[in-house]
C-alpha positions, 0 to 999 in steps of 0.5 A: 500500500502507497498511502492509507486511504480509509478506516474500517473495521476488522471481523475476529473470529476465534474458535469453532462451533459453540465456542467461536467468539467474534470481535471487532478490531477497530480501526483498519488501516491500509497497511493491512494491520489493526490493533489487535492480532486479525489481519486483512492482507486485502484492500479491496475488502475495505474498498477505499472511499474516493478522495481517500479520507478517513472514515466511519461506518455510518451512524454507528460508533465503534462501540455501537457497530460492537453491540449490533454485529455481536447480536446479529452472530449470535443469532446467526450461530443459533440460526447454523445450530437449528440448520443442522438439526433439520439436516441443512447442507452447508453445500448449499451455500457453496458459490454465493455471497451468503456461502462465502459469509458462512465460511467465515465463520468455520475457517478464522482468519482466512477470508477470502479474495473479492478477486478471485474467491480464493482464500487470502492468508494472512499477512507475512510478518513484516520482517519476512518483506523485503525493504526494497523491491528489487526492479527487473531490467527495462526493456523496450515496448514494441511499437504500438504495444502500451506499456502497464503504468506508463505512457500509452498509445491507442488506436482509438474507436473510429465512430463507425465501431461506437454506432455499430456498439450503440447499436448492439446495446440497444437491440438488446432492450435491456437483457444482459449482455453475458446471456446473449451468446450463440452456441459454439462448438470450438474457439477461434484463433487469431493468428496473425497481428497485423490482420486483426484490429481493436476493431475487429476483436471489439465487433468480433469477440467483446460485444458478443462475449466470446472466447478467443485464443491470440497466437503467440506472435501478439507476445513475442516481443515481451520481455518476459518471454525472453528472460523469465524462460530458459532456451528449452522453454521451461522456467527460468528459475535463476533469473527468477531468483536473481530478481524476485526471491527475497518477494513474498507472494501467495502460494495455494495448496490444489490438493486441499479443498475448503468450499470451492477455493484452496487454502492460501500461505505466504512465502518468499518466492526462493522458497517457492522455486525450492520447493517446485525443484523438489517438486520436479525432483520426487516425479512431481510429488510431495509430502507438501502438497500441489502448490500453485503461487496464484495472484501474485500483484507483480505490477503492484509491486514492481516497475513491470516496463518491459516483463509485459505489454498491454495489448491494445485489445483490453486498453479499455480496462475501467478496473485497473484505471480506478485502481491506478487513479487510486494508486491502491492495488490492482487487478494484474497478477502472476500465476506460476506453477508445476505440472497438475496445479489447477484453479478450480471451477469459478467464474471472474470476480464481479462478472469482469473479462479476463485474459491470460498469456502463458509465458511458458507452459502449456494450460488445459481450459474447461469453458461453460458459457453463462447459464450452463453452470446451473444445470451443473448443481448440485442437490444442495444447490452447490456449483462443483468445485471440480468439473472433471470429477467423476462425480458428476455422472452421478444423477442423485447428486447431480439431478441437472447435469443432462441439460448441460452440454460438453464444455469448450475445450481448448489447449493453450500453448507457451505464448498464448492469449486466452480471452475469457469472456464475461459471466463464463464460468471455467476451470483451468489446468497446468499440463506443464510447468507453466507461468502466465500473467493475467488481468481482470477488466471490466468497461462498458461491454460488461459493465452491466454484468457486474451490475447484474452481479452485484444486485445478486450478491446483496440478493443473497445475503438479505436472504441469508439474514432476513429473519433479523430484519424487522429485530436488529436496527439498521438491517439494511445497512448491515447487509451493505457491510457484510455484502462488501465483506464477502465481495470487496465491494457494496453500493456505495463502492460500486458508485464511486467506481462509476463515479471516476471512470464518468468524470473523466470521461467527461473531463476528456469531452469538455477538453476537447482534446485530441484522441489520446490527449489530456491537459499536460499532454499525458497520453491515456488511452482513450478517443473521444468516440470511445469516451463517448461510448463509455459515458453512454454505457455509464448512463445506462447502468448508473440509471439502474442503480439510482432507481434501486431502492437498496441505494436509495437507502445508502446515506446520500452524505457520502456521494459527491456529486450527488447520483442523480446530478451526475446522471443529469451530467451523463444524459446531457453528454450524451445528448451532445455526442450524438454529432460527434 
């Protein structure tokens, strides 16, 4: 963390059973401590307010918050106690904000990533973290290819792709664009650089919401392709140790399971590569485990110039632009492992798009366009953990799994890029000792997915609590707070989101600048045709929202401007770009 940026409050939960005790530790701060012993190592569970000034839960003192969130568990372990009585499945709960919110009471300390709904360990101690970060060499970008945290180039959306997007969306009528996608029977593979435009991938495969794989000629000239392997195509663990081992990253245990995720440690990355030879050595067995270094935030951490570049594909990426505007965390991680770790079945975190290189290796991907994950429940209600297990032949378990076809296969090779599409849910194994590097993306192509996902999540955990909501005061706002535990993310947070991508969209538009130009002549990645495609998606879902009686009830003292006057501000731009 670059700067503290809110205060929170922090969940303990100690014990199991009749014997767990919860505490709130107040405050929390950005660096990730409290002052007692619980530990959040991840800030977007306390999802910073804009303008980053300290702040309080509404209404409540912490003295206040203590008194009403010590009832509320207490009446939810009597709830747990009467479930099992009647033979209620914790199974049930697997997949949803509400399932989430049920494990944190059976695995303390162990709350899990907004991210990726993986687990997030707790924080290494301070002195296991290296006091200066060591930079790997720079190299130079290719020519049209931006570099991550620096100045970019941008083909810019030409007006004849913004009418034919605005055109999509409105033939839509208000059906979510996830859940409108035709049958596939294969994935397509783009060979060929020069003969494929942003254009083309936007008409082609981001309004549609379609998988693709990109050739490994669109990564040739990444840095990383050169340095971080060997010339026999596997990982380049002395240079990786020269650069990066006294770093500590996440390592997950694939041969544990605990609800849908894996269990989570920290540990320096030398270590890691000590133990994946070890790995290598004993015929990819251990007395350890199948440990997986996943979501490891190379960019957050390090000057990342020259490991990798943005491709021009994904530039329109609102989730890391909040983020670095923040200059809080991001959404771009490192994932490396051995032959056999695997991610188990999941879908991106807040319905986000997703692509993922393989700087070396080979994945094995298991695709399931949005909706065919629900006849691949389970009697309980619970997505499957593992798409491949044998289990899901069986009909008594698995009642739906008929109406589910085969899902997409496809093999990537060393190289690759894997578009992963909103809303698909997937799973993913390593055939090779294999490293890659992948982001989260949301912009106004899947905005309203992530909208759609939010409403779900409060959905689910108002269902979860509803028998206190006539007894315990303040229920609606307590159902925000746990929402944003469980998801990173609540109302409030989603419309200071929306809040930064509009403003300067519009600062873009009233400066009338040039593609690409913004005042002191920083290059940022956008035209005007594309900001104006984005502030008509931001109207659209922000109109949604202020019409959402949920919203309605979050304090509006926390808004600036208010969301009906920035809406007013959208529809006026809107109006005005229709010439443009």
């Amino acid at each position: 963390m670059k700067r503290a940026c809110a205060q929170g409050l922090a969940l303990r939960v100690s014990g199991s059973g009749r014997n767990s005790e919860c505490r709130l530790l107040v405050p929390l701060d950005c660096s990730g401590t409290t002052s007692g012993s619980a530990v959040c190592t991840s800030p977007v569970s306390l999802w910073p307010a804009v303008g980053c000034e300290p702040r309080t839960p509404r209404g409540f003192t912490p003295e206040a918050v203590l008194a009403n969130t010590s009832f509320f568990f207490s009446q939810f372990k009597e709830q747990r106690r009467r479930n099992a009585q009647v033979g209620f499945r914790a199974s049930a709960l697997r997949g949803s904000a509400a399932g989430r919110l049920h494990r944190c009471f059976h695995y303390p300390y162990q709350p899990l990533c907004p991210r990726c709904s993986f687990d997030i360990p707790r924080a290494p101690p301070r002195s296991q973290q290296p006091s200066r970060l060591p930079v790997p060499p720079r190299q130079t970008p290719s020519p049209g290819f931006p570099a991550p945290h620096g100045r970019r180039t941008w083909p810019g959306m030409d007006r004849e792709t913004r009418v034919f997007a605005e055109s999509h969306f409105r033939g839509l009528e208000g059906r979510l664009p996830s859940r409108v996608c035709p049958k596939l029977d294969r994935v397509d593979f783009i060979e060929k650089p020069d003969s494929f435009s942003y254009a083309d991938f936007f008409k082609g495969y981001l309004l549609p919401n379609l998988p693709c794989v990109f050739s490994s000629a669109f990564t040739e000239d990444w840095g990383s392709r050169r340095l971080w392997v060997t010339p026999s195509g596997k990982p380049n663990f002395d240079y990786l140790l020269q650069n990066y081992g006294d770093v500590v990253v996440p390592v997950a245990n694939c041969g544990v399971q605990e609800y849908n995720s894996n269990p989570k440690e920290h540990m320096p990355l030398r270590d890691y590569i000590s133990y994946w030879k070890e790995y290598i050595q004993a015929n990819y067995s251990s007395s350890r485990g199948c440990l997986y270094l996943k979501d490891w935030h190379l960019c957050r951490d390090f000057l990342a110039e020259g490991v990798f570049t943005l491709p021009i594909y994904f530039s329109s990426d609102w989730l890391n632009e909040y983020w670095d505007a923040l200059d809080v965390d991001d959404y771009r991680f490192v994932y490396m492992g051995p032959t056999g770790t695997w991610s188990p079945f999941h879908a991106d975190v807040f319905r986000s798009f997703s692509w993922s290189v393989n700087i070396c290796g080979r994945k094995k991907w298991f695709f399931f366009p949005p909706g065919q994950e629900e006849a691949l429940r389970d009697c309980h209600g619970g997505l499957p953990y593992d798409v491949t297990s044998p289990t899901l032949l069986d009909s008594r378990l698995h009642p739906m799994r008929d109406r589910c076809g085969p899902p997409l296969e496809v093999t990537q090779e060393a190289g690759e890029m894997v578009f992963v599409p909103s809303g698909w849910h997937h799973q993913v194994h390593n055939l090779e000792d294999t490293i890659s590097i992948n982001h989260n993306w949301v912009n106004g192509c899947n905005l309203a997915n992530m909208w759609h996902f939010l409403q779900q999540e409060l959905s689910a955990v108002q269902q979860e609590v509803i028998e206190w909501r006539d007894t315990m005061p303040d229920w609606h706002h307590h159902c925000q707070v746990i929402m944003k535990s469980c998801s990173g993310i609540n109302f409030e947070e989603f419309y200071h989101f929306l809040k930064i991508i509009a403003e300067r969209r519009l600062l873009l538009l009233a400066k009338g600048m040039s593609p690409g130009q913004v005042e002191g002549g920083e290059d940022t990645g956008l035209g005007p045709q594309q900001a104006a495609f984005d502030i008509g998606r931001i109207a659209e879902v922000l109109e949604s929202v202020v019409a959402h009686p949920d919203f309605q009830r979050v304090d509006p003292s926390t808004f600036s401007p208010r969301p009906e006057v920035l809406l007013r501000q959208l529809e006026e731009a809107v109006a005005a770009t229709t010439s443009l």
